[in-house]
C-alpha positions, 0 to 999 in steps of 0.5 A: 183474709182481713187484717186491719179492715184491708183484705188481703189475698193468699194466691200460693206457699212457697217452696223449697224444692229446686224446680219450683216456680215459686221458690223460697231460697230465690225470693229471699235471696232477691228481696232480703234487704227489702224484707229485712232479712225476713222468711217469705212462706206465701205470695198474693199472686201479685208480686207482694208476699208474707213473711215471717220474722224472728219472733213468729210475726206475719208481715205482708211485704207491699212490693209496690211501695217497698214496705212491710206491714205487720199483720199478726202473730202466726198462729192468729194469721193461721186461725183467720185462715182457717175462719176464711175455709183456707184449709188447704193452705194450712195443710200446705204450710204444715206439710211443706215445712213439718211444721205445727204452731199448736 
């Protein structure tokens, strides 16, 4: 998916269940004060995540350089998702977190 002419990669959903490789609780508890007290929901596969703040904005956390980079709000991260054929990571999303931002 682009965002501000860079390609970002989505590799996975968190989740919430406690046998989880790739569990939300963990990760936010390990990178909180580097994510600014932010929601991980999604990783690039290679140790960078997405996260979403308090006002339903998307930030990508670049583990390399300890920084976050403001993407967009969630339902414009969603519809570029789904421009790009990511269904399925959509379905996981809504599915895993009952959610709908529609």
């Amino acid at each position: 998916v682009v965002f501000n002419d860079v390609e970002y990669v989505i590799n996975s959903v968190l989740n919430f269940n406690n046998d989880a490789k790739y569990k939300i609780e963990s990760i936010y508890n390990n990178l909180k004060e580097d994510i600014n007290n932010n929601i991980p929901f999604a990783n690039d596969g290679f140790g960078n995540y997405y996260v979403i703040d308090k006002n339903d904005n998307v930030l990508f956390y670049d583990s390399e350089k300890n920084r976050l980079i403001s993407l967009c709000n969630i339902k414009t991260f969603i519809l570029k998702i789904e421009q790009n054929n990511g269904w399925f990571f959509i379905y996981s999303i809504a599915t895993k977190y009952g959610v709908c931002w529609f």
